[in-house]
N, C-alpha and C positions, 0 to 999 in steps of 0.2 A: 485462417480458420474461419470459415462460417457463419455467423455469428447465431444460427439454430442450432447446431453441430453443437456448438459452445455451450450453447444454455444445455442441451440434453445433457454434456459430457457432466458438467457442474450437476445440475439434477440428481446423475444417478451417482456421483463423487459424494454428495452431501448426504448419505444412508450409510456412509461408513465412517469410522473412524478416521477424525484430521492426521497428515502426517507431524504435526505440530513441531517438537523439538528438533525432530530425526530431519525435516528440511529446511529446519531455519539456519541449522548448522553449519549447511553448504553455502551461506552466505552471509556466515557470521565473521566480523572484525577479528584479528588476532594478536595478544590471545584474547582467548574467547572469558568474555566477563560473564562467568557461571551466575550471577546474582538474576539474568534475564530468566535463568529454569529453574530458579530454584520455587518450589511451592508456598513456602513464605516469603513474600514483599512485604516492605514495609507499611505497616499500620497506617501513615498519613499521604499513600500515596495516591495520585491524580488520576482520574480517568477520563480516555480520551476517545474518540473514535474517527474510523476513518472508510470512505468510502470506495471502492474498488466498482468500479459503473459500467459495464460494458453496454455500449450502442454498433448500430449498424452503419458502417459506410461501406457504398458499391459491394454490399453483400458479405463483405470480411467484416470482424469481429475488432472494435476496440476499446481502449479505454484510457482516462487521462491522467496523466500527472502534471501537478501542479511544480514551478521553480519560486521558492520562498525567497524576497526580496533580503538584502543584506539588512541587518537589525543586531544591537548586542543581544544577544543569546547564541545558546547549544545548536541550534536547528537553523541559522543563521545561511541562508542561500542555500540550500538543500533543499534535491528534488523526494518530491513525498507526493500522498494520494490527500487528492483534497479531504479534509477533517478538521476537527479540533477539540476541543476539550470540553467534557458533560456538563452542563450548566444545570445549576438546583433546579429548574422547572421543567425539564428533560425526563420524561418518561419513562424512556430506555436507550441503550446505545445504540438504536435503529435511527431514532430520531435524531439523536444526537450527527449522525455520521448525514444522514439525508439534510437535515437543518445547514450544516455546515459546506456542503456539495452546494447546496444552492447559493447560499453569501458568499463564495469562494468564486465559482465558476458562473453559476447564473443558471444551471439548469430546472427546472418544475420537480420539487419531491413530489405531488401526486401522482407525477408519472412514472415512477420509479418500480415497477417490481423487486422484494425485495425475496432473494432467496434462500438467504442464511447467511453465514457469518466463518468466516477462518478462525484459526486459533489467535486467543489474546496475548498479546506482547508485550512486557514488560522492557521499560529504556530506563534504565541506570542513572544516568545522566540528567535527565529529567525527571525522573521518578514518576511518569505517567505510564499507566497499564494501558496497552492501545487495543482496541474490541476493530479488525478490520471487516464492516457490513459488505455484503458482495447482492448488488443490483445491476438491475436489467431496464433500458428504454428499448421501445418498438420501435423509435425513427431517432435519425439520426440528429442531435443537439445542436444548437447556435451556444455557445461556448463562450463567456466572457469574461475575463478576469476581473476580483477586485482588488482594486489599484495597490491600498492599503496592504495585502497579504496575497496577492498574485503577482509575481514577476512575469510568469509568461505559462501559458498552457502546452503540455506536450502531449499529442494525440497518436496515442501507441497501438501500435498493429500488434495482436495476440500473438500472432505468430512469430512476432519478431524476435519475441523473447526464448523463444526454444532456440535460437540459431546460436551454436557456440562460440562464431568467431565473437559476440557483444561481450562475454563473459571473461573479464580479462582482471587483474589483480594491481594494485601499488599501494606504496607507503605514505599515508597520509599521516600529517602535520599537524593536530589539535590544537596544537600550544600548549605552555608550560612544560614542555619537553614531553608529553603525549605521542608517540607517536604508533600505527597501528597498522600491521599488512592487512590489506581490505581487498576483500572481491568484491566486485562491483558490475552493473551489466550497465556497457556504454549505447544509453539510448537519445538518439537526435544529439550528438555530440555532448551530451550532460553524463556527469557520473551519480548512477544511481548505486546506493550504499546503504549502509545500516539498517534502521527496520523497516525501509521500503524494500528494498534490494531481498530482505527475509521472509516478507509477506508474498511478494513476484516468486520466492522460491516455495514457498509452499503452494500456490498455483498452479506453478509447475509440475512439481510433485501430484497433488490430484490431479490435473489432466493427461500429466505420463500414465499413468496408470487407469486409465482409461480409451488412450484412443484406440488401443488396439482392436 
């Protein structure tokens, strides 16, 4: 996809109402832990943000996910959209998600166009409400991981994601005897899941409904 094609398509996506729940659904873990939709979250919890970046290379449209190094916690080697969590002198979760894109990856927030925002995501598990910012660069990034919270950068062709055979399901293994039929879209040999996998689905969602 194009990557002006892309910004117009989001543009005129972003005047309507998000698909929010209706396509997070399609790539929800099963079963599906109701506490993500539900309108009351709890009182103390986290907010996080994350950034969805699309630049140009050879004229096609992408953007990066990040593979989180192994670490004890929940999100432990899971690929996710470079972010992190609001810090008190954070303005807003523009900042927050652009802030975090740069110590993550290494790319210039000044350069970022920023043009709105998907629906917020609530993780159970963590009990962080995630705000996903969606931004635009006019050339394409020198991309660097930091060492500490970047295992490796995966540089995703937009288009790639609409192709059905990546879209594939299995039974993943949490521990503690956890375990959860999961759709997942297999991107550069990684399995993408949980609320990245739901965020890429509601992307979807807005740009189906628009390229026609």
């Amino acid at each position: 996809m194009e990557i002006d094609f892309l910004k117009e398509l989001l543009s005129i996506a972003f005047q309507n109402p998000l698909p929010g729940m209706d396509a997070h659904l399609h790539m929800s873990p099963l079963p599906v832990d109701m506490r993500r939709f539900s309108p009351k979250i709890p009182d103390n919890h986290r907010k996080s943000a994350v950034l969805l970046l699309f630049f140009p290379e050879d004229g096609k449209g992408f953007f990066p996910l990040i593979k989180r190094p192994v670490y004890p916690g929940v999100h432990s080697g899971q690929v996710a959209l470079p972010g992190g969590k609001v810090e008190p002198n954070d303005p807003d979760v523009y900042f927050t998600a652009l802030r975090e894109a740069e110590e993550e990856i290494g790319i210039e927030a000044g350069k970022v166009e920023v043009l709105g925002r998907l629906s917020d995501l609530y993780i159970p598990t963590s009990n962080f409400l995630v705000s996903p910012v969606v931004g635009f660069l006019a050339e394409t990034p020198y991309l660097v991981p930091e060492q500490k919270e970047v295992a490796r950068i995966i540089r995703t062709e937009v288009s790639s994601i609409f192709q059905p055979q990546i879209r594939k399901r299995t039974q993943l293994d949490l521990g503690g005897g956890l375990q959860l039929e999961t759709p997942y879209f297999e991107i550069d040999g990684e399995i993408v899941w949980g609320a990245t996998a739901m965020i890429l689905s509601e992307l979807i969602h807005l740009l189906e409904g628009k390229k026609a």
